[in-house]
C-alpha positions in Angstrom: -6.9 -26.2 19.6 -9.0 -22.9 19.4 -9.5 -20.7 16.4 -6.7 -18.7 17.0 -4.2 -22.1 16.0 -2.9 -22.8 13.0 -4.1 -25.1 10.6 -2.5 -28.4 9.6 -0.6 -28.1 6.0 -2.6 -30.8 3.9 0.1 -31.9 2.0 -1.2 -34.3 -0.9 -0.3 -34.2 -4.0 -3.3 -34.3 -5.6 -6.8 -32.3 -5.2 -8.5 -36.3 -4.3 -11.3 -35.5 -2.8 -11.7 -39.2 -1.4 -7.8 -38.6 0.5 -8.8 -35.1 1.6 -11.5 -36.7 3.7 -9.7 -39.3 4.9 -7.1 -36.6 6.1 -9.4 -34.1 7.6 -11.3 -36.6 9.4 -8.2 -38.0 10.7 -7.0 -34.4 12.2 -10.3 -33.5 13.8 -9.9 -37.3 15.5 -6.6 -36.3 16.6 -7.7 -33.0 18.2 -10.5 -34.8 19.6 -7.9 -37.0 21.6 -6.4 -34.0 22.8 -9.5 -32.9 23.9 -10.2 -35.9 25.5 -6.9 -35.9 27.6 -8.0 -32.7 29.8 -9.5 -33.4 32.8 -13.1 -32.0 32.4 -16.2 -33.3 33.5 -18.4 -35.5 30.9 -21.0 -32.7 30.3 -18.1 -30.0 29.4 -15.9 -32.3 27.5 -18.7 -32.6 25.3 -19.3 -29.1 24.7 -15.6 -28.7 23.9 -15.3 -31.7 21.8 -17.9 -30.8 19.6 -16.8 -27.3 19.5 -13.2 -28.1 18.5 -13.6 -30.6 16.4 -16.6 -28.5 13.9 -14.6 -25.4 14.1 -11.3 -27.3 13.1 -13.7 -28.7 10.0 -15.3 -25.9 9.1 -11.8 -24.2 8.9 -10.3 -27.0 7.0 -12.6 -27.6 4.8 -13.1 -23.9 4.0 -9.7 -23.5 3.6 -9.1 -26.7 0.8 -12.2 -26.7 -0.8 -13.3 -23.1 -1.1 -16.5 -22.4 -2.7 -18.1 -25.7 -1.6 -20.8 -25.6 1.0 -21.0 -27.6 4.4 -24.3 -29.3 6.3 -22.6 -30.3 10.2 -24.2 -31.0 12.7 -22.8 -28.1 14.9 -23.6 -25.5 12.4 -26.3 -23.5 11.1 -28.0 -25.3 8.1 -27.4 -22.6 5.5 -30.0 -23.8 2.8 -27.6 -22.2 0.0 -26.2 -26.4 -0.1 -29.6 -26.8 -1.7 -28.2 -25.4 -5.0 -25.1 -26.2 -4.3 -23.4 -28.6 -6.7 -20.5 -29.9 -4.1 -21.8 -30.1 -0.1 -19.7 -31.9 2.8 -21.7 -33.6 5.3 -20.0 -33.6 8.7 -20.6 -34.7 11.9 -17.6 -33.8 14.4 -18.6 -35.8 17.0 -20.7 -39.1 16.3 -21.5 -40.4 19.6 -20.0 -37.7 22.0 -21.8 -40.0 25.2 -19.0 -42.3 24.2 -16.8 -39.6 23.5 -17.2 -38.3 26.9 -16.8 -41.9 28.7 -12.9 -42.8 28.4 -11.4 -45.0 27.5 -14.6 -46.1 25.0 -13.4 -46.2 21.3 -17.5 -46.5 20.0 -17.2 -42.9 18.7 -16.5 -41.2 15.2 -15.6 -38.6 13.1 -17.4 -38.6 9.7 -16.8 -36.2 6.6 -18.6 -37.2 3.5 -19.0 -35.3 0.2 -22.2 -35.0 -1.7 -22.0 -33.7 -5.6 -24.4 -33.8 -8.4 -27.6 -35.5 -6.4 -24.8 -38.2 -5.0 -22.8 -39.2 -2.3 -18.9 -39.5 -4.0 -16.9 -40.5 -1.2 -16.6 -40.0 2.4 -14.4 -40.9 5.8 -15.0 -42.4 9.2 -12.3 -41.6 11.8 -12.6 -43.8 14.7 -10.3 -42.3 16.9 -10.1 -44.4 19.7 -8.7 -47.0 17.5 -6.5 -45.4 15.9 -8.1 -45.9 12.3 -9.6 -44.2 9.8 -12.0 -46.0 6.8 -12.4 -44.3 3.6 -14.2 -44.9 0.7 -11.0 -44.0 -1.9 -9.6 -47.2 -0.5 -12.4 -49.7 -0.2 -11.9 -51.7 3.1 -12.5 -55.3 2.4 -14.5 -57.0 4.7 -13.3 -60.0 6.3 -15.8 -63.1 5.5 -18.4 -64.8 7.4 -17.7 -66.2 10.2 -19.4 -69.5 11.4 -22.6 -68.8 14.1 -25.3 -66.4 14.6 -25.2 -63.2 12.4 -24.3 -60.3 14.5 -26.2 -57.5 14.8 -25.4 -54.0 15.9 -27.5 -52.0 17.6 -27.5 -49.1 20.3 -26.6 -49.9 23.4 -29.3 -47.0 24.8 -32.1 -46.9 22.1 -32.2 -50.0 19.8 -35.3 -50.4 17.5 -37.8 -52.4 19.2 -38.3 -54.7 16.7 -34.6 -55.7 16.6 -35.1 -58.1 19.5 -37.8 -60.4 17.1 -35.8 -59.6 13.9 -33.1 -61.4 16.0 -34.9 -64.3 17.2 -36.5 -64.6 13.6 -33.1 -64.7 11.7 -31.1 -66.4 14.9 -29.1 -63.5 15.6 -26.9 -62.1 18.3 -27.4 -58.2 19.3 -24.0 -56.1 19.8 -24.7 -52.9 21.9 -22.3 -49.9 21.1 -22.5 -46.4 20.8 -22.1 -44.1 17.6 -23.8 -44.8 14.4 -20.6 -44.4 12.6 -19.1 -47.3 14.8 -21.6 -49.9 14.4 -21.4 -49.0 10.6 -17.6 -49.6 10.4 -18.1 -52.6 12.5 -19.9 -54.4 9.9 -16.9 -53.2 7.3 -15.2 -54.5 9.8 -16.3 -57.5 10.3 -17.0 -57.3 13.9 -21.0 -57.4 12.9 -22.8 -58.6 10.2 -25.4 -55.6 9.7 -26.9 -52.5 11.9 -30.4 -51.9 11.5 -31.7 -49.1 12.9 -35.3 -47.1 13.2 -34.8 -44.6 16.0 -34.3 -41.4 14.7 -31.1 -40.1 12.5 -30.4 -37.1 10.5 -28.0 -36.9 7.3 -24.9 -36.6 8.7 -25.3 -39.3 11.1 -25.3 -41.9 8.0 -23.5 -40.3 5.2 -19.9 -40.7 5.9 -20.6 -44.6 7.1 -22.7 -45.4 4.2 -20.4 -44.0 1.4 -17.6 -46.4 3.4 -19.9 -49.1 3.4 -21.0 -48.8 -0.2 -17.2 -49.1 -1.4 -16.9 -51.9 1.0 -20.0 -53.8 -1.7 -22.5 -54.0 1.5 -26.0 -53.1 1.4 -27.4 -50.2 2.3 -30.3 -48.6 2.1 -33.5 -47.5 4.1 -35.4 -50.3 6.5 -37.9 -50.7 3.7 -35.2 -51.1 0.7 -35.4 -47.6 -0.6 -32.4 -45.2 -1.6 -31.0 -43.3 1.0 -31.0 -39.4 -0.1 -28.7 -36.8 1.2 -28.5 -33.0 1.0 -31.9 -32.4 1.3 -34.4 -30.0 2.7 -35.3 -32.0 5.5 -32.1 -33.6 6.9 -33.9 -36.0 8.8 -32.9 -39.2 7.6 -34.6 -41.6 10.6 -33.8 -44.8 9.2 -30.7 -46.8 8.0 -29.9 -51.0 6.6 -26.2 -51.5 6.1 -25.5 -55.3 6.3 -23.9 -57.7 4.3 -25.3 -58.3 0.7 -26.6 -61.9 1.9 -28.5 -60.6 4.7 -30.0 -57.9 3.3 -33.5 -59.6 1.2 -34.0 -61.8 4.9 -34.1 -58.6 6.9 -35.9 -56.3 4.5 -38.3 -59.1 4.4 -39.0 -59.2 7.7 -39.3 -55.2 8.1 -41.8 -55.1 5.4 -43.8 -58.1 7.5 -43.4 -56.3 11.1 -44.4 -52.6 9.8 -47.8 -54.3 8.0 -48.7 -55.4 11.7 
C-alpha cells in the first residue's frame, strides 16, 4: 500500500473509540503481512514496513478521528499533543527485527489512546497470529498453571538483574522479541509477567499496558510507580506487567537489588 491507495471504509456503527483501535490496528497488521510477502532483504523490509504501516495510521486515524493529535514512533513529535485533550500513541512496527525474520509472529502493532491525563483504551495487533487484543473487550487470562512462573524477557537485551530475580522467585526466562508480544503473552497466558529495565519510550508500552490493565494484571513502573503517558519526555525506560499475585514479590526484590 502507498499513499496514493485508498483507505479501508471503517464501517462501525458506533464512534467506540476502544473498536476503532482494535480495527485500525488490525488493518495496519494486515498491510504489514503484505509487506512481509515481498521478497526484500531484512534491512529494506524494515524500512518499508515501518513506512507503510505509520503512513496507513496516520491516514486512518486522521481521517476517523479528526482534530485529535498523534505521538508514533515514525513521526515527528509535534509537542501540540501536550495540550491536546485526545492523543493516539502508535507504534507501527513493535519489534521490526522480528518483523524482518519470517516466519516469527513476536511482533506488534499497537494504537492506544490517551484523553484527559489517562490512558482510555488501546490495541495490540499481533499479526503473525492472526489476533488482535483490545482493551474494549477485556481478554481473560487463562489461570496459573502448576511450575515455575514464567518470565518474559528479550531475547537480545534482557535486564541484568532478571537472571537473580529468576533464581530468587524460581522462575523460568522466555526470550522473544517485541515489547507488545511479551505483554500479550502474559494476557495470554503464555507468561506470568515481563519485567523490563532496558530502555523504552511511550509508545513502546501504551497500547500493551491499556490491554493489560483491562485484563486486571499489574502494571506499573519497576519500582511500583504509575506509568505516565503523553508527556514531554517520551522516554518511558521501565515497565512491570505481571499477574496481580506476583507483582508485591517482584517489586520487592527490585526495590532490594537497586539499593545494592
Amino acid at each position: 500500500m502507498n499513499s496514493d491507495d485508498a483507505l479501508p471504509v471503517y464501517e462501525e456503527a458506533t464512534p467506540d473509540d476502544g473498536a476503532f483501535a482494535r480495527w485500525v490496528a488490525t488493518k495496519a497488521g494486515e498491510l504489514l503481512l503484505r509487506v512481509r510477502e515481498q521478497d526484500l532483504a531484512s534491512d529494506k523490509l524494515k524500512e518499508q514496513g515501518d513506512r507503510a504501516s505509520h503512513e496507513f495510521l496516520m491516514r486512518a486515524i486522521t481521517e476517523y478521528r479528526p482534530g485529535d493529535a498523534i505521538l508514533s514512533e515514525e513521526g515527528k513529535d509535534d509537542k501540540a499533543r501536550l495540550t491536546a485533550k485526545r492523543v493516539w500513541i502508535v507504534d507501527p512496527v513493535d519489534g521490526t527485527r522480528e518483523f524482518s525474520e519470517p516466519p516469527r509472529t513476536d511482533w506488534a502493532v499497537h494504537v492506544a489512546l490517551w484523553a484527559d491525563g489517562e490512558l482510555v483504551t488501546g490495541a495490540v495487533a499481533l499479526p503473525g497470529l492472526g489476533e488482535t487484543f483490545g482493551a474494549d473487550i477485556p481478554p481473560v487470562v487463562a489461570a496459573p498453571v502448576d511450575g515455575p512462573p514464567r518470565l518474559a524477557v528479550s531475547r537480545t537485551r534482557p535486564p541484568q538483574f532478571v537472571n537473580a530475580l529468576a533464581e530468587e522467585i524460581g522462575a523460568t526466562l522466555v526470550p522473544m522479541g517485541s515489547a507488545g508480544a511479551k505483554v500479550i503473552s502474559v494476557v495470554r497466558g503464555v507468561t506470568d509477567a515481563y519485567v523490563h529495565a532496558g530502555g523504552q519510550y511511550e509508545w513502546d508500552s501504551a497500547a500493551p499496558v491499556a490491554v493489560a490493565r483491562a485484563a486486571g494484571l499489574h502494571t506499573s513502573r519497576v519500582d511500583g510507580s504509575e506509568l505516565r503517558y503523553n508527556q514531554d519526555d517520551v522516554l518511558l525506560p521501565d515497565l512491570l506487567v505481571c499477574r496481580p499475585e506476583l507483582a508485591a514479590r517482584i517489586l520487592d526484590f527490585v526495590k532490594r537489588y537497586t539499593a545494592g
